[in-house]
Each structure stands twice: as C-alpha cells, then as structure tokens.
C-alpha positions as CSV (number, residue, x, y, z in Angstrom):
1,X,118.9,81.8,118.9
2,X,121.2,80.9,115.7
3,X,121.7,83.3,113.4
4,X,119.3,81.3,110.3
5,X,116.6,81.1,113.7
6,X,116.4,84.6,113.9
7,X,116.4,85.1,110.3
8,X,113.6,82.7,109.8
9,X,111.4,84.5,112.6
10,X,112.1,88.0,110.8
11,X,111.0,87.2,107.4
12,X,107.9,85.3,108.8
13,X,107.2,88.8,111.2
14,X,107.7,90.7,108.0
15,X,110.4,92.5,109.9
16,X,113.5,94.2,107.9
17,X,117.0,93.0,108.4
18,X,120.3,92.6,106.8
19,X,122.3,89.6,106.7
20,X,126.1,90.3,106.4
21,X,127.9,87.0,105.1
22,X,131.9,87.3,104.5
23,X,132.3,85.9,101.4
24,X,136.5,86.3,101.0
25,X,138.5,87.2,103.9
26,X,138.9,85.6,107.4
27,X,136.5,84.5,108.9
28,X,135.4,82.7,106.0
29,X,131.4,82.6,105.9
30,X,130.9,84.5,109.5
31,X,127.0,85.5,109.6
32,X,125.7,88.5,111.4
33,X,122.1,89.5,111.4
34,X,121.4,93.1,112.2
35,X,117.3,94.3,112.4
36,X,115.9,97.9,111.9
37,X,115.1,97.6,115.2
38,X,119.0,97.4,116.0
39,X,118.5,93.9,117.4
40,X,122.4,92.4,116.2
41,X,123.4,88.1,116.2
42,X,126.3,86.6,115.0
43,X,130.1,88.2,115.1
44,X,132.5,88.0,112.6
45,X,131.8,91.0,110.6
46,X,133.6,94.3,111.0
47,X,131.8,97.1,112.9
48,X,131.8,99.7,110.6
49,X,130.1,97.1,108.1
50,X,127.0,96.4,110.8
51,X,126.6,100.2,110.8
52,X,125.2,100.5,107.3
53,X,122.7,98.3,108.1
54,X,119.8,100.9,108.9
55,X,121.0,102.5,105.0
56,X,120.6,99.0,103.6
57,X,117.4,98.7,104.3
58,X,116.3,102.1,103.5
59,X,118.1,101.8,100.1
60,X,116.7,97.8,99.7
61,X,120.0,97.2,97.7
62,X,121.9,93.6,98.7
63,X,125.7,95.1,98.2
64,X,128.9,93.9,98.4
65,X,130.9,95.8,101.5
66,X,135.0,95.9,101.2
67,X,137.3,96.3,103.9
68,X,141.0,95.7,103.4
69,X,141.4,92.0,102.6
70,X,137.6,91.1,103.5
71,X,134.6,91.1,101.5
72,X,131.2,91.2,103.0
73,X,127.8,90.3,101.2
74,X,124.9,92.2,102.6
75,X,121.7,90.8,101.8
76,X,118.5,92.6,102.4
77,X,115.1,91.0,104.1
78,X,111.6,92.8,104.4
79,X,108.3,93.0,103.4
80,X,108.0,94.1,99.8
81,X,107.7,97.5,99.1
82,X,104.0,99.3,98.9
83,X,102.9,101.6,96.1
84,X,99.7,103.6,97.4
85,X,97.7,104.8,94.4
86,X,94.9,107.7,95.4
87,X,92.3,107.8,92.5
88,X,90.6,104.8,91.6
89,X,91.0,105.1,87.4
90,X,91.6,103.8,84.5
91,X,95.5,103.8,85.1
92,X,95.6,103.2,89.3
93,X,94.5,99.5,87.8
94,X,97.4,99.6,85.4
95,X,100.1,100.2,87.8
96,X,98.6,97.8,90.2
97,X,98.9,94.8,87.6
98,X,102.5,96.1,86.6
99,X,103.6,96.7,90.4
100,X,102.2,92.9,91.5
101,X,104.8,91.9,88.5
102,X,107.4,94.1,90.7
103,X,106.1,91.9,93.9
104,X,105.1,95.2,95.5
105,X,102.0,95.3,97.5
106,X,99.6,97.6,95.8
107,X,96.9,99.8,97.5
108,X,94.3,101.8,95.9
109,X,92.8,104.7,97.9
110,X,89.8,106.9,96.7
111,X,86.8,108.7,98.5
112,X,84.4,108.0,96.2
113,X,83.1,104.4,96.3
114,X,81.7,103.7,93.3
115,X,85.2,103.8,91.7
116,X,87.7,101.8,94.1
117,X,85.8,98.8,93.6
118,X,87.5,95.4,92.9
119,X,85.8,95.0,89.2
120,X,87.7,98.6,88.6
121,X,90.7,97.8,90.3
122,X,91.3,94.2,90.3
123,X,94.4,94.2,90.7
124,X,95.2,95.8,94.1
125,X,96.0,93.7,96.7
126,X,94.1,96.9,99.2
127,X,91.6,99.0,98.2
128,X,90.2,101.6,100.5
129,X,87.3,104.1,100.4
130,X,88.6,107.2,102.4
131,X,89.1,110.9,101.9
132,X,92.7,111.7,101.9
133,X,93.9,112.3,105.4
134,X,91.9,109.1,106.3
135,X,93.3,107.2,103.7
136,X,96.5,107.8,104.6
137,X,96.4,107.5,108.3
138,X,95.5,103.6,108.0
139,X,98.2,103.3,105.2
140,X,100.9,105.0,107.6
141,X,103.3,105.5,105.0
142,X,106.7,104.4,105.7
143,X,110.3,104.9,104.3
144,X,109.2,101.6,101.8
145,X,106.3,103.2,100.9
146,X,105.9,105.0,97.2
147,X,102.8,107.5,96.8
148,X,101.4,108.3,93.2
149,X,98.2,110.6,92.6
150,X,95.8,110.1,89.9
151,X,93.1,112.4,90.6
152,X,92.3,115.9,89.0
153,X,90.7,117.4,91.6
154,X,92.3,119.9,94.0
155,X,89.9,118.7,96.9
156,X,91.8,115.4,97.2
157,X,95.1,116.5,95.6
158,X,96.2,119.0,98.0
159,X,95.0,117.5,101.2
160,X,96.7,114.2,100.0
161,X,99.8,115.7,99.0
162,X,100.4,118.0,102.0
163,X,99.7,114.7,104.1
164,X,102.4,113.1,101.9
165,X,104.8,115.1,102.4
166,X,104.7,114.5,106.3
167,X,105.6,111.0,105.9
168,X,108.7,109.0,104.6
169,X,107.7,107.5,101.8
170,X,110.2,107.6,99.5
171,X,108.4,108.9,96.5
172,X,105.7,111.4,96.3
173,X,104.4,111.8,92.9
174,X,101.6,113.8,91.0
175,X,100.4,112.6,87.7
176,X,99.0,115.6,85.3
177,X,100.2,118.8,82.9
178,X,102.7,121.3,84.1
179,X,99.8,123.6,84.2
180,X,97.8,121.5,86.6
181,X,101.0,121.1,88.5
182,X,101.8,124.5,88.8
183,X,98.1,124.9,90.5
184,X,99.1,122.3,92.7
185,X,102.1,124.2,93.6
186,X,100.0,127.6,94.0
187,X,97.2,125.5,96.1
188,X,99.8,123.9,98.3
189,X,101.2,127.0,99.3
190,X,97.9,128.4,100.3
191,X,97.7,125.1,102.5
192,X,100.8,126.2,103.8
193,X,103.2,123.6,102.2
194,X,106.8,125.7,102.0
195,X,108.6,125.6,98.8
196,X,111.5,123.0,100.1
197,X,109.1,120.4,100.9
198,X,106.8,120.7,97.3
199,X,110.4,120.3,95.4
200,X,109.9,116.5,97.1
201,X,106.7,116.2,94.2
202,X,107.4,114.6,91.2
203,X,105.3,116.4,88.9
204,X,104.5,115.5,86.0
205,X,105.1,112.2,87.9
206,X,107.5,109.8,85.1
207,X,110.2,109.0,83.0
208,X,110.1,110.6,79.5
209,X,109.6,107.4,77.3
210,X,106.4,108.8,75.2
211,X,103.9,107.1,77.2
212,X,100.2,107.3,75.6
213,X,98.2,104.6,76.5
214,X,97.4,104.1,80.3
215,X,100.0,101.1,80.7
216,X,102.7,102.8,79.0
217,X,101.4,105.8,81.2
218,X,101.6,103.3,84.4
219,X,105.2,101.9,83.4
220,X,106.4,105.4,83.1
221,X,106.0,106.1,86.6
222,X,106.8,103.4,87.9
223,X,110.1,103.4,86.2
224,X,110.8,106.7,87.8
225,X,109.5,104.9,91.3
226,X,112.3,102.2,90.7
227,X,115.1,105.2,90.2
228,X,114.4,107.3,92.5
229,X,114.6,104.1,95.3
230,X,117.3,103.1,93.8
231,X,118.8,106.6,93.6
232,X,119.2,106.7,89.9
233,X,118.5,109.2,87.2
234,X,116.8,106.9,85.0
235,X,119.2,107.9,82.4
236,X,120.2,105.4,79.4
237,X,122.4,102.4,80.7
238,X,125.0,102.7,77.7
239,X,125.7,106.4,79.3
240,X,125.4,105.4,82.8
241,X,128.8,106.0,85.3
242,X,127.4,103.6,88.1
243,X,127.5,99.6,88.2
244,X,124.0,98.0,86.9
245,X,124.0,95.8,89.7
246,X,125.4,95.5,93.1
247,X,127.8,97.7,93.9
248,X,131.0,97.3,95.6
249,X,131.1,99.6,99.0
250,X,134.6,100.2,100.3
C-alpha cells in the first residue's frame, strides 16, 4: 500500500500517525508514514527523524525536523484530543461548548443522573452517569486525554482523582480554593496516593486571567490544558523564549 493509502485508512481508523515529508534536501518530497503502533512505509527520510515519531504524537505538535542539509516536515494525524469533565454543572457545559470550538471531543461524567443530562450539558459530545472508578474505566484515559474535576465532594473527588493519576492523560486537574485543595491533598493521602504522584494535580486547576463568570472560569482552564500539552508555561507571548509556532528540531 502507497504511502497516501495508508494514510487514508489511518485517519478513517482514527489511528495516530506521523507523516514525515522532506521539504529541502535530497530526496526532494520523500514520504514516510510511521504509526503509534510502529507500523513504518515509505523511505527517504533519515532514521533518527522516524524515531521521534512516538514523541510527535504524544506532543500533537507538526514540527519542522533539521538534519545537515535536509529539512523534514512532520505532520501529525489522530483522533482529536478528549477532555473528560466529572461533575455535571454549571461550568462542565461551559468548557464543553469552548472545547467543541478547540475540535476536542468532550465527555461529561457524573453519578448523579439528574444532572448529566443533555438539557444541562448540551454540549458534550458523551455524557455518562457513573461513579468515578466506573466512569473512568469506559473512558480509558489515554496519553490524549485531559481530566478536569468540577465537583465539591470528597466522595467523587478522591476516588476520581486517585484513578486519574493511574492513567496517562496528560492533564489532571482539580477546580476549587487552595483550602479545598489542600483537603484533597490530606484525603488523597489517606487513600494512599504518595506525594510525587498528587504534585501531577493542578490545583486550583487554571491560568490566572481573573476568571469570574463560569466561561471565563471554563477558558481559564482550558488555557492551562492547551499549555501544559503543549509544554508551555502559559506565560505572556511578548516574554516568551520559545517560537509561537512550529519549531525547528535539529
């Protein structure tokens, strides 16, 4: 199968891949497709290029890959990233009407039904009524997967964190005062969480922007979301030390 072929079948399998395309350099435009499953077509491109492909993905960054005289564009495929919201308020429906803007896929989890209903959350592409640990085990949380908490409540907090923290989503966060966090801490310590792994919470989950209402609240986490995939600070641009967009990789 051709190199477009395969591509073609991957984004319609929702599978993740990388696309390396020489864009200056000899072989001018050589393709190579490399998969996260490690699946690899085309030639062209130098090895140690192919072998960032699993960090690619992880990072979802396209970048521009230098090697001597050759220039390589790496152009990221997959599914769009999930944001799993547990606690069916106010603001869970805010952040899933500004995460569809992202193209995420936006899930909303919450034990008690009478909240995650689609009137509440209209916006949610998933909404699921499930304690926790439940919630979480049909979600299966993945390394493209960001997790935000809206409750109050240490009986779904701490289950739902610790659970959390045993997965690879990228972004664990906690929404609430730095007293209620520091409960959270005390509770999930209790549970047995060690101190390493509750330094992966963000708590109070967002950027500092002055957020009141509940979509200023919602676009303050998400904005930390966005950093912390991307691996940024969520600084000011005008102070910032990286490039804004792709980066050059040597």
């Amino acid at each position: 199968m051709s190199v477009t072929g395969r591509l073609l079948q991957a984004v319609e399998r929702e599978e993740r891949a990388v696309l390396f395309t020489v864009i200056e350099g000899e072989p001018l435009g050589a393709h190579a497709l490399v998969l996260e499953s490690g699946e690899r077509i085309g030639s062209g491109i130098p090895e140690e290029m192919l072998a960032q492909a699993s960090t690619l993905i992880r990072e979802h960054r396209n970048r521009i890959l230098e090697t001597g005289e050759t220039k390589v564009f790496a152009e990221v495929y997959g599914p769009p990233p999930r944001l799993l919201v547990y606690g069916a308020v106010d603001t869970a429906e805010a952040m899933c009407a500004a995460a569809k803007l992202l193209g995420w896929h936006a899930i909303v989890a919450d034990a008690r039904a009478k909240f995650a209903t689609r009137e509440r959350i209209p916006s949610a592409d998933e909404l699921i009524v499930a304690w926790p640990e439940e919630a979480l085990a049909q979600v299966e949380p993945d390394h493209a997967t960001a997790i935000v908490v809206l409750t109050h409540d240490d009986k779904f907090d701490v289950p739902l964190l610790k659970a959390a923290l045993g997965t690879e989503a990228f972004y664990i966060g906690a929404l609430g005062s730095r007293r209620n966090q520091e409960r959270r801490r005390e509770r999930l310590l209790e549970a047995g969480v060690d101190e390493e792994s509750i330094e992966r919470i963000h708590g109070p989950c967002g950027l500092d922007i002055g957020a009141e209402s509940q979509p200023e609240t919602a676009l303050s986490i998400l904005a930390e979301v966005l950093a912390a995939r991307a691996g940024r600070g969520g600084g000011h641009l005008k102070g910032a030390k990286q490039r804004i967009h792709a980066e050059v990789v040597e």
